[in-house]
BADRENTOR-642379 format. One record per residue (C-alpha): x, y, z. Coordinates in steps of 0.02 Angstrom, whole numbers, plus 50000, padded with zeros to 5 digits. Each point is the difference from the previous one (the first is absolute). Last residue first. Layout:
// BADRENTOR-642379
{atom {X; Y; Z}}
...
***
This chain:
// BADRENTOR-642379
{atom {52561; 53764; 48161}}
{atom {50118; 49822; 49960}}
{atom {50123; 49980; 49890}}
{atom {50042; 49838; 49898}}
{atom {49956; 50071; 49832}}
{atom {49832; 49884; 49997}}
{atom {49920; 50126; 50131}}
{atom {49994; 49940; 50199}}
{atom {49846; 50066; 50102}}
{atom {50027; 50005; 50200}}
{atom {49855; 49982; 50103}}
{atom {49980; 50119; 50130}}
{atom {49999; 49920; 50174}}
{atom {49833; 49913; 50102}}
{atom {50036; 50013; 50201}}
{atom {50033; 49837; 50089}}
{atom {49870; 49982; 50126}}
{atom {50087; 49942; 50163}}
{atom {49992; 50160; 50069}}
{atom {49792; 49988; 50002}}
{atom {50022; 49842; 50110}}
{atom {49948; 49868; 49950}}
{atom {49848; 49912; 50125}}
{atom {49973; 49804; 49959}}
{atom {49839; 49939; 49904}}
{atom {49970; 49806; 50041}}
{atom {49889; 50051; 50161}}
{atom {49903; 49863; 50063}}
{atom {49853; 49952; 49951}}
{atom {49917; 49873; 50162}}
{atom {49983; 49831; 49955}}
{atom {49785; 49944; 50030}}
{atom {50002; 49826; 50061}}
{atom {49809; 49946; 49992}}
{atom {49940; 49910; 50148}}
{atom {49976; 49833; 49955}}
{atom {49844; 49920; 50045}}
{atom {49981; 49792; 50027}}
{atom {49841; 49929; 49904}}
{atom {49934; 49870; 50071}}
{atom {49991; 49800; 49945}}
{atom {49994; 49884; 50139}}
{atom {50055; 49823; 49941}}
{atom {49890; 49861; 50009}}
{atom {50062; 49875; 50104}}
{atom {50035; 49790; 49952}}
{atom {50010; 49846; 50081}}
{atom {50009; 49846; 49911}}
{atom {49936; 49823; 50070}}
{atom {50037; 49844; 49895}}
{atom {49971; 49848; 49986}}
{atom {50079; 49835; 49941}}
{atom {50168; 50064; 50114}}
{atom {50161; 50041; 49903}}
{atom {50030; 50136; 50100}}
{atom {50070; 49918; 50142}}
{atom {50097; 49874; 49882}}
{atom {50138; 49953; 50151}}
{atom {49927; 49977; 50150}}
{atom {49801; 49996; 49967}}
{atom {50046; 49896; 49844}}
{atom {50098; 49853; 50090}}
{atom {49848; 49973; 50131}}
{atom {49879; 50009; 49854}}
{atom {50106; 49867; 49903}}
{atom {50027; 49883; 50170}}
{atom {49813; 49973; 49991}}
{atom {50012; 49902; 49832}}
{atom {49968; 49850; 50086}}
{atom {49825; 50092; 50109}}
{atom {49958; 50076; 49828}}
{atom {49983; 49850; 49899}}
{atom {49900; 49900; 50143}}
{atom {49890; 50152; 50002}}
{atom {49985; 49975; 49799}}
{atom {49909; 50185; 49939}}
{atom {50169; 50048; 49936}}
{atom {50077; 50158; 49997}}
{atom {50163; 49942; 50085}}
{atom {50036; 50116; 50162}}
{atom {50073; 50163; 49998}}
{atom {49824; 50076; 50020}}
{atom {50040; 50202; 50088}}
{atom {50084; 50134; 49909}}
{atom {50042; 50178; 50067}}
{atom {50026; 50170; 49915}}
{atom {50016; 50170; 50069}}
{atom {49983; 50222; 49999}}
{atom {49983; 49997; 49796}}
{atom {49969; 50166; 49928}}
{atom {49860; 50048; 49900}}
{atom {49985; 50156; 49884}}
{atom {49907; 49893; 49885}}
{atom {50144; 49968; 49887}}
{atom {50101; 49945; 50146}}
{atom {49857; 49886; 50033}}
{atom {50022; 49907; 49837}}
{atom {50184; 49982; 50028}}
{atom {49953; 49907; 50146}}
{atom {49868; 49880; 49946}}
{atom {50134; 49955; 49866}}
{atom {50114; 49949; 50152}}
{atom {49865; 49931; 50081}}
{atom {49960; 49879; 49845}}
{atom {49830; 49974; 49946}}
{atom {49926; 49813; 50009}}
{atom {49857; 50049; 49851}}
{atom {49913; 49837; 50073}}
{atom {49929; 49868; 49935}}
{atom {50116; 49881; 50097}}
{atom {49881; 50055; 50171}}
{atom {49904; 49879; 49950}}
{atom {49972; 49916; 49852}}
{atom {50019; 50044; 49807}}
{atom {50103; 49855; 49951}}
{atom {50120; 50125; 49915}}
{atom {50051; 50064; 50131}}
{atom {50061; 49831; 50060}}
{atom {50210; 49988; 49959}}
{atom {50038; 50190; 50036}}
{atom {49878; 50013; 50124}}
{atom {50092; 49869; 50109}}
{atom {50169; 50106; 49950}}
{atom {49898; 50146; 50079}}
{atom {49964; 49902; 50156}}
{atom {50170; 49954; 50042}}
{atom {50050; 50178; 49974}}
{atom {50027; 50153; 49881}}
{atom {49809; 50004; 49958}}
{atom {49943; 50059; 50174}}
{atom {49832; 49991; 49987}}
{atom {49911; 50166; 50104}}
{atom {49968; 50113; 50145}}
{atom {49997; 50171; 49982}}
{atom {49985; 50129; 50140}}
{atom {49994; 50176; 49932}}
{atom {50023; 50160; 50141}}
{atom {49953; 50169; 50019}}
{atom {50120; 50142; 49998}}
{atom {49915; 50108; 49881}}
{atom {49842; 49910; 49980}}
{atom {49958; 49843; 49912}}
{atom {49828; 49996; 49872}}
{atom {50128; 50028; 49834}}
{atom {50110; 49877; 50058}}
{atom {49845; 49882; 50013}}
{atom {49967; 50030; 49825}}
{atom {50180; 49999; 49946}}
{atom {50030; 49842; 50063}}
{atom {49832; 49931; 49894}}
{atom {50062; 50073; 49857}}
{atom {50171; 49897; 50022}}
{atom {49898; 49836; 50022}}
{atom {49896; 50034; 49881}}
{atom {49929; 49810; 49964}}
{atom {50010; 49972; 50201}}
{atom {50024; 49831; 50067}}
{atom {50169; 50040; 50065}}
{atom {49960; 50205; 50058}}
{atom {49872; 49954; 50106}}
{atom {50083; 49859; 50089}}
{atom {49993; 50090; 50167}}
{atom {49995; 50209; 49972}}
{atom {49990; 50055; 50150}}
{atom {49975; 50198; 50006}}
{atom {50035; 50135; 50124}}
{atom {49976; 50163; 50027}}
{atom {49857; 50017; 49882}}
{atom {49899; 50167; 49936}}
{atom {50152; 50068; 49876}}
{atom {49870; 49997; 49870}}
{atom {49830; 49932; 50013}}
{atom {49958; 49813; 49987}}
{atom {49919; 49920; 49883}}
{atom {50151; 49909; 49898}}
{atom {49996; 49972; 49815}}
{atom {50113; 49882; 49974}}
{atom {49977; 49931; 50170}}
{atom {49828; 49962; 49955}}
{atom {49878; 50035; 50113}}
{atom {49871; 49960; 50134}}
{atom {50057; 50089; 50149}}
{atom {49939; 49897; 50173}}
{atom {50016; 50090; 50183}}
{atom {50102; 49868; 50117}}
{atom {49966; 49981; 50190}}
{atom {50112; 49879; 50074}}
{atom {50087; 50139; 50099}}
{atom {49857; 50061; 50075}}
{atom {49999; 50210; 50009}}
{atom {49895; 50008; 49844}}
{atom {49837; 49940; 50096}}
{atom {49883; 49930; 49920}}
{atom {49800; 50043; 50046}}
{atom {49958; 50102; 49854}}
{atom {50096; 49907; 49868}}
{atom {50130; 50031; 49862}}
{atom {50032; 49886; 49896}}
{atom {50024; 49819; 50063}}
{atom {50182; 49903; 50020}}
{atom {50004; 49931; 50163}}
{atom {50187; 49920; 49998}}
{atom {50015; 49812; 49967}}
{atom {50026; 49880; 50119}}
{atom {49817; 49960; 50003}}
{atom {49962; 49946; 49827}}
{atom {49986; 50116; 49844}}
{atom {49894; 49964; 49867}}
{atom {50097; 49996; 49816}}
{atom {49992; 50120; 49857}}
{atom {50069; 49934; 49846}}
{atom {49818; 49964; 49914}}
{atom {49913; 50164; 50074}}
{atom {49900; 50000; 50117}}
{atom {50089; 50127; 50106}}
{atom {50110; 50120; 49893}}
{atom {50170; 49962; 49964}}
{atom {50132; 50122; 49954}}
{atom {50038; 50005; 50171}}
{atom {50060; 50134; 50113}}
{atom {49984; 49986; 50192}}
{atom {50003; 50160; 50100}}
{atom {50054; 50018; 50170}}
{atom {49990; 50125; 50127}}
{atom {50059; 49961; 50178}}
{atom {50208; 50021; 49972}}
{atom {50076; 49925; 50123}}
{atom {50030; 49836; 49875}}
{atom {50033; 49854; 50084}}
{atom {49829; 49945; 49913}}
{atom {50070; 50041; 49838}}
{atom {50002; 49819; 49910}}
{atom {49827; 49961; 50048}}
{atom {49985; 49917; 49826}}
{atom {49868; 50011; 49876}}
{atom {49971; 49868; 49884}}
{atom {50066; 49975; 49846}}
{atom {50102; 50135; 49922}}
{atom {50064; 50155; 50120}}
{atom {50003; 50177; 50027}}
{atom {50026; 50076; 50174}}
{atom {49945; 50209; 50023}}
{atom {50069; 50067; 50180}}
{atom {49922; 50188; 50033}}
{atom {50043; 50108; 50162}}
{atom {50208; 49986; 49981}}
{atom {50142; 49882; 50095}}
{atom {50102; 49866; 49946}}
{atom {50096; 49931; 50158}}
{atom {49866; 49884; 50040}}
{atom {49993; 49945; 49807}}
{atom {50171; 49906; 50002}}
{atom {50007; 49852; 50152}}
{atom {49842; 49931; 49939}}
{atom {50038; 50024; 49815}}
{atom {50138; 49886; 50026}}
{atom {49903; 49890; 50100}}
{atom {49843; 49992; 49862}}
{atom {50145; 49948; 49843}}
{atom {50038; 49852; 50100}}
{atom {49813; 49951; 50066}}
{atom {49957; 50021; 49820}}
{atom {50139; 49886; 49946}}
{atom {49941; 49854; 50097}}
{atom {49817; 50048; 49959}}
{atom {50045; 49984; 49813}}
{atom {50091; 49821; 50021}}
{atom {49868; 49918; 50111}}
{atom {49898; 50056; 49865}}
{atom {49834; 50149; 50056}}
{atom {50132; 50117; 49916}}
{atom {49994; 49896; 49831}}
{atom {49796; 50008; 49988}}
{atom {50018; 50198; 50040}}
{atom {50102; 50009; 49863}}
{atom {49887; 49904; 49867}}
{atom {49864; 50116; 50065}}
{atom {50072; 50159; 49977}}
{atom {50077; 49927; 49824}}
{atom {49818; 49982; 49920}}
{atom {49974; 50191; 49983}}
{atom {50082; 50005; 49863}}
{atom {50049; 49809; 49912}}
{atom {50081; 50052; 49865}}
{atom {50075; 50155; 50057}}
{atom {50077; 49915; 50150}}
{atom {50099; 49880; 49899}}
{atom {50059; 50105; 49889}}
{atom {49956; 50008; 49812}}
{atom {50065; 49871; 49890}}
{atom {50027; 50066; 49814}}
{atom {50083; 50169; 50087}}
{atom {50010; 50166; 49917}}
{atom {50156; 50075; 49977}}
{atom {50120; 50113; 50077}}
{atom {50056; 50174; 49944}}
***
């Protein structure tokens, strides 16, 4: 049983709020340095993901992170409705992301069809998604194991997560360590590890196909800092490959069927051998003895 909180999370406080503050950090030299990162790894993933239905979910603004994706149609979940105070305008790098329209085609790869929803509470039918990206969604997320469920619940039988998150075992979770509680960007996070990401898929019926890491570097927004500590990055990719600031984690839903068994029926033998009538012994006059000591 845990307790309440004095201090509630960073992300509950401010709600809706953190989709901006993100999307301020990933328009940093620092942000777009490690988006670039975290969009080559997905680059060389999604192609060999295949399905008819790719959902992405996201905080800030929406990211083309799927466009090497064959699959054609995309959703876009956010809990964030247009006009409201976290929701910000998109620019022209980002993905078209209307509802549905008369004259849009499905078959462009930009195209994205918008889901306003929680991921708590996830609109999406069930088993209708072969693939879901999940970038960040889980770290600023006040549920984040609710929210896994929720899009485990909306996977198919052999579809496919994509999460990409914090790292907290790295040079960016000992950052968070000393600054989460300055309640900036992205130190605010929930930082969930990928080994507790795992055992929470196994639970789901998940099984996890991969992991990479990408930002080795220093997480600092000092270019001059960066370029010195260069030789850190270099020294991580070589020896602390999975001690990357991000994270990408690979997992497949398992395919639950029911195997028949044909019944095993064992055949009664016979346990009741033949005796021959000879055999019988023959019952004999019993013999009655008096107290005298003779007999009749």
């Amino acid at each position: 049983m845990s307790l309440p909180r004095l201090f509630k999370p960073f992300q509950q406080v401010h709600g809706a709020s953190v989709h901006r503050l993100l999307d301020l950090w990933f328009d940093t030299e620092l942000g777009a340095e490690l988006l670039a990162q975290e969009q080559c790894i997905l680059d060389r993933l999604l192609p060999s993901l295949f399905g008819y239905y790719l959902v992405q979910t996201g905080i800030g603004r929406p990211q083309d992170l799927a466009r090497s994706s064959t699959i054609h149609r995309k959703v876009y979940c956010s809990g964030v409705q247009p006009g409201e105070p976290g929701h910000t305008e998109g620019n022209p790098d980002t993905p078209d992301l209307q509802p549905e329209q008369p004259g849009a085609t499905s078959s462009d790869a930009s195209y994205y069809r918008r889901v306003c929803s929680s991921l708590e509470d996830l609109a999406l039918a069930t088993e209708s998604v072969d693939v879901a990206v999940l970038h960040h969604s889980l770290d600023f997320d006040s549920a984040p194991h609710r929210a896994l469920r929720e899009i485990a619940r909306a996977v198919i039988p052999g579809g496919h997560i994509v999460i990409v998150g914090f790292n907290p075992w790295s040079l960016w979770g000992l950052c968070r360590f000393f600054l989460m509680q300055n309640a900036g960007m992205p130190w605010s996070g929930n930082f969930i590890s990928p080994y507790r990401l795992s055992d929470w898929l196994k639970l789901l019926d998940f099984q996890v196909e991969g992991y990479e890491s990408t930002g080795f570097g220093l997480p600092t927004a000092n270019r001059r800092s960066r370029r010195l500590f260069n030789w850190v990055s270099y020294l991580g990719q070589r020896i602390w490959r999975q001690r990357g600031g991000v994270y990408v984690l690979v997992a497949v839903k398992q395919v639950s069927t029911l195997t028949p068994i044909k019944p095993r029926f064992q055949s009664v033998k016979e346990t009741l051998a033949n005796i021959p009538i000879a055999g019988i012994p023959k019952p004999t006059a019993r013999k009655q003895y008096r107290a005298g000591g003779g007999s009749e």
